[in-house]
TILUMDREN-524168 format. One line per 2 residues: for each residue z, x, y of N, C-alpha, C. Coordinates in nm, 3 decimals. Example, Ala and Ser with C-alpha at 12.3 -4.5 7.8 and 13.67 -1.06 7.14 Angstrom:
BEGIN
0.780 1.319 -0.569 0.780 1.230 -0.450 0.780 1.320 -0.330 ~ 0.708 1.285 -0.225 0.714 1.367 -0.106 0.787 1.290 0.003 .
! end
This chain:
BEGIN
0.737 9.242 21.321 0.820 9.353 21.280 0.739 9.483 21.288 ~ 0.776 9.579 21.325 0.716 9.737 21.364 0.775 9.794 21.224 .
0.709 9.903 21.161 0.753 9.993 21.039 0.775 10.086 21.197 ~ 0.864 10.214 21.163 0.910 10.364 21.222 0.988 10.427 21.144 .
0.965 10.547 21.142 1.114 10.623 21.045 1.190 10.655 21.175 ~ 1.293 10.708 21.082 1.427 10.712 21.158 1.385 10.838 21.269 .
1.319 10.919 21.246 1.318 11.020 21.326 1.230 11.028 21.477 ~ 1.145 10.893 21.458 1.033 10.837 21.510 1.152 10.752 21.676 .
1.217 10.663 21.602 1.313 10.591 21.646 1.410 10.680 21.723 ~ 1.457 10.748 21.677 1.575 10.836 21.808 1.481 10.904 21.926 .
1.345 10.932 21.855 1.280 11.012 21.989 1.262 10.888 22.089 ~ 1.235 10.747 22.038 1.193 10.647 22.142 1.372 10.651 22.220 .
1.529 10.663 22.143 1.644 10.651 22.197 1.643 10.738 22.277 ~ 1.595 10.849 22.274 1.641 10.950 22.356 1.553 10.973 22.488 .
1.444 10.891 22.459 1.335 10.843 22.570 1.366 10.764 22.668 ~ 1.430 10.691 22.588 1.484 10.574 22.691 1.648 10.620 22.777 .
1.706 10.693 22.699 1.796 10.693 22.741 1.789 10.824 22.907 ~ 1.660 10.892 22.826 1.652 10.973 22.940 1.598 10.918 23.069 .
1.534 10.799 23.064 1.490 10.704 23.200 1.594 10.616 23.260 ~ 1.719 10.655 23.191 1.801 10.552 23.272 1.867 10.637 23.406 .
1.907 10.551 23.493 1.950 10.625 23.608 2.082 10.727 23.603 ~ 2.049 10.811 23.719 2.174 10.945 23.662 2.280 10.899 23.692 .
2.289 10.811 23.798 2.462 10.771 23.822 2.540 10.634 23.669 ~ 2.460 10.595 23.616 2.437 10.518 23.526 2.520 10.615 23.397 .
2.444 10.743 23.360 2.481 10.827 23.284 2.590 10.971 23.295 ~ 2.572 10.967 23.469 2.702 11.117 23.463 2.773 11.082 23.418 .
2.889 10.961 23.444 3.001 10.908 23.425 3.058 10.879 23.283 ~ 2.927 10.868 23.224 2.978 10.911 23.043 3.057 11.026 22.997 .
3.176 11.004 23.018 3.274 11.135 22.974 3.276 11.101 22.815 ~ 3.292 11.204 22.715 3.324 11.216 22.635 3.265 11.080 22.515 .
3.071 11.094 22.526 3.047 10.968 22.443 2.962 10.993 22.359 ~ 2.913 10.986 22.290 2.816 11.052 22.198 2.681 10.948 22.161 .
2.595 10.917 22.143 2.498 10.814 22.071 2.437 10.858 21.941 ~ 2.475 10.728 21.847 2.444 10.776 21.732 2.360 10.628 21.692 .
2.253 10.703 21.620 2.145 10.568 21.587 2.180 10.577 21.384 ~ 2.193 10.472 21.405 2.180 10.386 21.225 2.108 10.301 21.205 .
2.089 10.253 21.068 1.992 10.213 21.033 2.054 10.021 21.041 ~ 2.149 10.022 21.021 2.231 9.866 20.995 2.349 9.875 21.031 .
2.419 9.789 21.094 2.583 9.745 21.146 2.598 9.756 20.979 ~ 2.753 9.783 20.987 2.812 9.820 20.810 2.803 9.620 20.747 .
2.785 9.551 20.774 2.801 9.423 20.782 2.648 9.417 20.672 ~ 2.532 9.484 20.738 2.400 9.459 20.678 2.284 9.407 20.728 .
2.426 9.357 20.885 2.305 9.183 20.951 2.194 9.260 21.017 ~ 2.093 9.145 21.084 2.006 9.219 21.163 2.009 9.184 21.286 .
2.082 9.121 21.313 2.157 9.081 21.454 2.220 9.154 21.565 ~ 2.265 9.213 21.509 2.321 9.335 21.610 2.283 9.467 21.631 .
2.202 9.477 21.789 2.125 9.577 21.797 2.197 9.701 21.791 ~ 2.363 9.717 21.887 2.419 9.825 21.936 2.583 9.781 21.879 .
2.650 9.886 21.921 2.764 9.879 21.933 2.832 9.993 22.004 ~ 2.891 9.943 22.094 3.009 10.018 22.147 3.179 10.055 22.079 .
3.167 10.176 22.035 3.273 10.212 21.958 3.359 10.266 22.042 ~ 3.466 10.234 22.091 3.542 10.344 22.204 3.664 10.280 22.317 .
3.736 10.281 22.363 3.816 10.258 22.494 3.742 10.255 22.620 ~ 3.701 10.121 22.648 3.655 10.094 22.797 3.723 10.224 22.916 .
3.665 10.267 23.017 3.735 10.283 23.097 3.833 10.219 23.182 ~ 3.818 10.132 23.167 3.929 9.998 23.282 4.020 10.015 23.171 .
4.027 10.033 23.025 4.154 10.021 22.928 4.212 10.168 22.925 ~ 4.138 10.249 22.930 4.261 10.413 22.947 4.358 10.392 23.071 .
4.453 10.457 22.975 4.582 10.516 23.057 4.536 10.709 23.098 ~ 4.657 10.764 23.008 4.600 10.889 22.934 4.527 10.953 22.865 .
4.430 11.001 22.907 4.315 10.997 22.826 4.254 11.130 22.894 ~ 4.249 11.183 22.744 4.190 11.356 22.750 4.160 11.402 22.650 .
4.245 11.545 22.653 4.231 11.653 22.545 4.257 11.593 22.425 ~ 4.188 11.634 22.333 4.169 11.590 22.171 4.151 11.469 22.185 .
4.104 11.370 22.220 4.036 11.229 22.174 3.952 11.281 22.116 ~ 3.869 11.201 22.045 3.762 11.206 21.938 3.653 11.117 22.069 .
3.527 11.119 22.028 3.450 11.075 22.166 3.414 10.955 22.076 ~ 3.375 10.868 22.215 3.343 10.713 22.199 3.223 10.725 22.169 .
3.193 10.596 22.099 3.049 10.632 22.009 2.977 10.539 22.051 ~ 2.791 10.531 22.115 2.741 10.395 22.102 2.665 10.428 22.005 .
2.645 10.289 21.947 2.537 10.284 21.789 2.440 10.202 21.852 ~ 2.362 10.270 21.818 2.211 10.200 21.820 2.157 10.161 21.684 .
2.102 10.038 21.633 2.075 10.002 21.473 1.883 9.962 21.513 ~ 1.847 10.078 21.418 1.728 10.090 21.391 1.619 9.965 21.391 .
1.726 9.921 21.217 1.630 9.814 21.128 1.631 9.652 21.267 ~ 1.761 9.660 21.283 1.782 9.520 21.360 1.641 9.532 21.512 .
1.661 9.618 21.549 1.611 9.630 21.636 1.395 9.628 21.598 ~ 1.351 9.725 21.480 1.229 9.648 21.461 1.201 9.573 21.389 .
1.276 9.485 21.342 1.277 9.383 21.301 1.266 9.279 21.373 ~ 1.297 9.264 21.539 1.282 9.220 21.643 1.202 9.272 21.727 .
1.135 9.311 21.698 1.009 9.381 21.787 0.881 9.382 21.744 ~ 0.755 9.312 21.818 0.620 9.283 21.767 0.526 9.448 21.760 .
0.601 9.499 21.894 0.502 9.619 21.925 0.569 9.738 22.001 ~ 0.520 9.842 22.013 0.626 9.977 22.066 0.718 9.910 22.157 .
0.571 9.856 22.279 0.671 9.841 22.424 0.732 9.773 22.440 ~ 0.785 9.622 22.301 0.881 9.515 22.311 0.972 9.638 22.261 .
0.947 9.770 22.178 1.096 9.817 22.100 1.124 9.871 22.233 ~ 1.048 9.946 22.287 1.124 10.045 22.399 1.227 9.963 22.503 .
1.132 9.859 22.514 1.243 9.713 22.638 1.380 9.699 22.559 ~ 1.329 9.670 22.435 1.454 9.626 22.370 1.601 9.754 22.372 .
1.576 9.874 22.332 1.633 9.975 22.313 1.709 9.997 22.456 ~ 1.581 9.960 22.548 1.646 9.985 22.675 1.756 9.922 22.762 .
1.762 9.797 22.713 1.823 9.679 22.725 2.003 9.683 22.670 ~ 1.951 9.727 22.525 2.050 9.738 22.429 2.146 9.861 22.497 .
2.067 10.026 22.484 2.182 10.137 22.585 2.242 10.092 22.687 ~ 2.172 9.993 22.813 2.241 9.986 22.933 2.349 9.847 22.880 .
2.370 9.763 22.819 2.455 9.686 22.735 2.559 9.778 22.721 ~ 2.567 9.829 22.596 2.663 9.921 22.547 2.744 10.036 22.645 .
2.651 10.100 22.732 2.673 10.210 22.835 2.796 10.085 22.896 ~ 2.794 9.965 22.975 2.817 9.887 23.045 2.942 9.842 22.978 .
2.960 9.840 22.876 3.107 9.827 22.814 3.169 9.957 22.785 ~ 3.131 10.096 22.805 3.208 10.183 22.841 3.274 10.174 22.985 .
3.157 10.135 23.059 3.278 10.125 23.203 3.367 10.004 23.194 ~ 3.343 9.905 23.083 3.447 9.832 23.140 3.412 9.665 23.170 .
3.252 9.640 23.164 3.166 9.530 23.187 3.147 9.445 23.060 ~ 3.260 9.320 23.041 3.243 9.247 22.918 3.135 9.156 22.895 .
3.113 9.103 22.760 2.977 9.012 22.750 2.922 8.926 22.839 ~ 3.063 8.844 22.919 3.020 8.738 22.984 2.980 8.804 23.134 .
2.969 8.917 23.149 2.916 8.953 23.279 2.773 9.023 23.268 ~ 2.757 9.084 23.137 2.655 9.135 23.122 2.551 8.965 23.128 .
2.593 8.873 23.053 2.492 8.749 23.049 2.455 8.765 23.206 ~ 2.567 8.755 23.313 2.573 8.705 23.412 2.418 8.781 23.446 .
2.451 8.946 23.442 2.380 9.025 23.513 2.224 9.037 23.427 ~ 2.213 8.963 23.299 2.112 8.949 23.241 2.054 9.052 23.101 .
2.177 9.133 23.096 2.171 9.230 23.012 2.222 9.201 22.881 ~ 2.271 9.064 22.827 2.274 9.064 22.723 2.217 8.903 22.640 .
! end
């Protein structure tokens, strides 16, 4: 398990998120990333979550939606991690997961493709 404060932790999210590829990230219309400390549940199991309407599920979809949210969970995540560069893999792993069910890519394909 790694100790980090929270503020420590979004700079590694926002690290990672900035190494992911641009065609990967233009296509994020209207999404926001927000890091917490625990799924409302408590567990430590669940690194991310995708809060939002897949793209393959919009119809109409625009003005005034509220934006889709991915969660990134702090504790779960070093709690599973021996050392920085298992958190950074992990984190990295976890955004392109979540990113991947905004377009539309469910669990059993992410296994396929190795991402979850």
């Amino acid at each position: 398990m790694i100790e980090m404060d929270a503020a420590a932790f979004e700079r590694l999210v926002v690290d990672e998120l900035d190494r992911l590829p641009d065609d990967m990230v233009e296509g994020l219309d209207n999404v926001v990333f927000v890091v917490e400390d625990r799924p409302e549940d408590g567990s430590l199991d669940l690194f991310g979550l995708y809060d939002g309407l897949a793209l393959t599920e919009r119809g109409r979809y625009g003005l005034g939606e509220l934006p889709d949210r991915i969660i990134v969970y702090r504790e779960p995540h070093l709690h599973a991690c021996e050392d920085e560069d298992e958190l950074r893999d992990e984190i990295h792993t976890t955004l392109v997961h979540e990113i991947a069910h905004f377009y539309g890519i469910d669990d059993e394909r992410l296994h396929e493709l190795g991402w979850a």
